[in-house]
TIMI-789588 format. One line per field, with one value per residue (C-alpha): x, y, z. Coordinates in Angstrom, 3 decimals, decimal comma. Layout:
! TIMI-789588
X	[X/...]
Y	[Y/...]
Z	[Z/...]
This chain:
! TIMI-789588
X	[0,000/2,974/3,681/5,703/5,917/6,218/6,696/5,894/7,876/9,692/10,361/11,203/15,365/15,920/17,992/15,213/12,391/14,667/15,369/11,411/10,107/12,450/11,429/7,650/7,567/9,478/6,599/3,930/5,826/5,515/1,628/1,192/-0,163/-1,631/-2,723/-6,437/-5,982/-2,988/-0,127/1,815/2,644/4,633/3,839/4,055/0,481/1,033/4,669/3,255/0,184/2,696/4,867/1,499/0,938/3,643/3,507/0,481/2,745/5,087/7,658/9,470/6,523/8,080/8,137/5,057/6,008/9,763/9,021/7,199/10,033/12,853/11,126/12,009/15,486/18,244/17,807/20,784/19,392/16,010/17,551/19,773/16,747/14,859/17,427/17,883/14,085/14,615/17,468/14,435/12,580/14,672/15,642/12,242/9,956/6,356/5,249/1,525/1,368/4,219/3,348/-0,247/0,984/3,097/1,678/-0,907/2,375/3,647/0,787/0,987/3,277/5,747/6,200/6,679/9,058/11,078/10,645/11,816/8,694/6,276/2,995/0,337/3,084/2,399/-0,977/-1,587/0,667/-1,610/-4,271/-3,109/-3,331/0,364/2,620/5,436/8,546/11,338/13,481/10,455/9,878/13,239/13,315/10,088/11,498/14,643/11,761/9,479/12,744/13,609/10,352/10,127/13,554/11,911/7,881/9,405/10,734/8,437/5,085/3,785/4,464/8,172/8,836/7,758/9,917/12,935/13,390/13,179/16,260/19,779/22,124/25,702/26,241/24,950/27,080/24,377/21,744/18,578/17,693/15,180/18,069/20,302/17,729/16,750/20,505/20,854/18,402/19,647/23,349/23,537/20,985/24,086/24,841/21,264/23,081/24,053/20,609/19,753/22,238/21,247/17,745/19,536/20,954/17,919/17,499/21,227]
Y	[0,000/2,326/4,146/7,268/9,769/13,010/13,956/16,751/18,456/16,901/14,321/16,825/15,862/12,958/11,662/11,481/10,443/7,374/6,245/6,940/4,725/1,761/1,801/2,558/-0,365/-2,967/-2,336/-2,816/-6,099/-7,067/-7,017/-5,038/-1,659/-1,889/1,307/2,165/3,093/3,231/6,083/8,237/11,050/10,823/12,816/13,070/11,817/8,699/8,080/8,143/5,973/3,067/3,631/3,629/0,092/-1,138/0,015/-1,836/-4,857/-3,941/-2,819/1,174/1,902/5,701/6,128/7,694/10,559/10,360/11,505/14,635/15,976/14,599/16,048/19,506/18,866/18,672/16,569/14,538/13,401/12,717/10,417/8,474/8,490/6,578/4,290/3,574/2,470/0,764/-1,713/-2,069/-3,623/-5,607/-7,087/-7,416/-10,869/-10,761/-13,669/-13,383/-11,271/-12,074/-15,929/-14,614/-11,849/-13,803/-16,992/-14,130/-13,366/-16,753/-19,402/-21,989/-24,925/-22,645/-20,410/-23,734/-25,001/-21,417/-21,609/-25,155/-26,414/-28,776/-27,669/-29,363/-27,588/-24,049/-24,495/-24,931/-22,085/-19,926/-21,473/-20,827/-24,124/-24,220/-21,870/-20,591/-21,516/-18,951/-20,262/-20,351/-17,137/-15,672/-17,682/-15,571/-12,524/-12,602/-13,128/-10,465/-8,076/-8,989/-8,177/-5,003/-4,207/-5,402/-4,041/-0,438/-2,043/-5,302/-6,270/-9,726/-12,003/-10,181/-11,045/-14,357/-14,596/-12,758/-15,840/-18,345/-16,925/-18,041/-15,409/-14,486/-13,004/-16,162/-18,230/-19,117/-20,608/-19,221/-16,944/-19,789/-22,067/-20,125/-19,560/-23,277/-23,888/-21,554/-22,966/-26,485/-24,813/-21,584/-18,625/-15,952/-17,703/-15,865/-12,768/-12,971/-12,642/-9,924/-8,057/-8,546/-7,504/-4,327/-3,387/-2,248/0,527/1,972]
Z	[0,000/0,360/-2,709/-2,085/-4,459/-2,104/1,220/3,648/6,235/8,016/5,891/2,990/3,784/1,772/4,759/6,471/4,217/2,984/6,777/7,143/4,129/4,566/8,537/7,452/4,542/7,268/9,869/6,859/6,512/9,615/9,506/12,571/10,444/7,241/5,847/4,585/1,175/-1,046/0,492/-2,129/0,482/3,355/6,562/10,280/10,669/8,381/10,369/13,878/12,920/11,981/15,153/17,167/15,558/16,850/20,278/20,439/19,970/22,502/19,909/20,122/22,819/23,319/20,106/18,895/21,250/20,572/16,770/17,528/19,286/16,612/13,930/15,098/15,310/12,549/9,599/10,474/14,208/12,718/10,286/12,931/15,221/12,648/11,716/15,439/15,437/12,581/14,248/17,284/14,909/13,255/16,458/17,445/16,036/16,105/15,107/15,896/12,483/10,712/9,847/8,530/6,407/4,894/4,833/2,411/-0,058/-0,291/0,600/2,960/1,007/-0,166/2,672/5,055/2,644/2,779/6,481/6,982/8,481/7,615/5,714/8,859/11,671/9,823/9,819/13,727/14,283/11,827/13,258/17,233/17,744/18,752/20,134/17,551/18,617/18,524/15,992/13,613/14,445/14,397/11,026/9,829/10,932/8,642/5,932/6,878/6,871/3,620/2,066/3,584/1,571/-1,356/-1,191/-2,930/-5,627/-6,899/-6,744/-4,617/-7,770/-8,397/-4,491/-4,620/-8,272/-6,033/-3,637/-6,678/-9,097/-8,794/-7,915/-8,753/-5,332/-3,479/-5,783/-8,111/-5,422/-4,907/-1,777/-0,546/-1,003/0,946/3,518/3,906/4,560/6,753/8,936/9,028/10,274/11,460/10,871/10,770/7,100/5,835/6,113/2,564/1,439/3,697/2,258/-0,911/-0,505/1,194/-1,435/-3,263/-0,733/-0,554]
C-alpha cells in the first residue's frame, strides 16, 4: 500500500524520508499496520500511525512521542533516530502477524518449505493451535525483513519470483536455497541474502 511519491515536512530531507520509508515499509511487513488506502505522500500523521501500531505490539513503545520531538530537530538526528528504530525492529519478532501476512504473499506450502517447516506444523501455528517456537519465528522474521527491503521495488508475484532466481552473489543458489541452509546450520549464514535484498534501498 505504500507508494511514495512526495513527502511533507519533516520528511522533505531525503535523509530522512529514505530512513522513514524503509522503517515505514518494514513495519507494513511485519503485519502489525496496514494502511487504509494506497499512500503516495509521506507525513508526520502517516509516520506516527505506523509507530502507534507497533507500540500496540510492545515494539518502540516511546516512540510515537519520541518523533514529535525529533522532527524539530536537525535533519541529520532525525535520520539516525529513525534508523535507530529501525534496528528495534529488526531485532524485534512478532510472530503473531508475521506468519499470517506472509503466509498471504507466499501461501501456505511454499512459505513452510522457505521456512523449513512442515505444511500441517504451519498451519496450527496460523491457526493458534500451537505456540510458535522462537526459531520459527526468528526464522520468519529474517523473511518479513527482507520483504520489507523489497515491497518499494516489486510487486507480490516479483517477491515471490525474487526468492526463486539463482544469484551471482549467493554463488548461483537461490535466496530460498540459501535460507533453507541456513536454517539447518547456522541462521548468521542468511546474512548474505539480507544483504542482498539491502541493497535495493542503498
Amino acid at each position: 500500500m505504500l507508494r511514495l511519491r512526495s513527502a511533507r515536512f519533516p520528511f522533505d530531507d531525503t535523509r530522512v524520508a529514505g530512513q522513514a520509508a524503509r522503517l515505514l515499509s518494514l513495519v507494513e511487513a511485519t503485519g502489525v499496520w496496514q494502511p487504509k488506502d494506497i499512500v503516495a505522500e509521506l507525513d508526520l500523521g502517516l509516520f506516527q500511525d505506523a509507530l502507534s501500531s507497533l507500540s500496540a505490539f510492545g515494539v518502540a513503545g516511546s516512540a510515537v512521542l519520541e518523533a514529535e520531538g525529533y522532527a524539530q530537530k536537525p535533519s541529520e538526528d532525525f535520520a539516525a533516530w529513525i534508523g535507530n528504530l529501525r534496528e528495534v525492529v529488526t531485532a524485534s519478532p512478532i510472530p503473531d502477524t508475521e506468519l499470517p501476512k506472509l503466509d498471504e504473499l507466499f501461501r501456505t506450502d511454499t512459505l513452510a518449505d522457505l521456512l523449513g517447516i512442515g505444511s500441517s506444523t504451519l498451519r496450527r501455528y496460523l491457526a493458534n493451535e500451537r505456540r510458535v517456537p522462537d526459531d520459527v519465528a526468528r526464522r520468519a522474521h529474517v523473511v518479513t525483513r527482507i520483504v520489507g527491503d523489497l515491497a518499494g521495488f516489486y510487486n507480490e508475484r516479483g517477491i515471490r519470483q525474487w526468492f526463486s532466481r539463482p544469484r551471482v552473489q549467493l554463488g548461483g543458489r537461490t535466496p530460498t536455497d540459501v535460507l533453507r541452509t541456513a536454517w539447518e546450520s547456522d541462521e548468521g549464514a542468511a546474512e548474505p541474502v539480507l544483504e542482498l535484498a539491502a541493497e535495493l534501498v542503498g
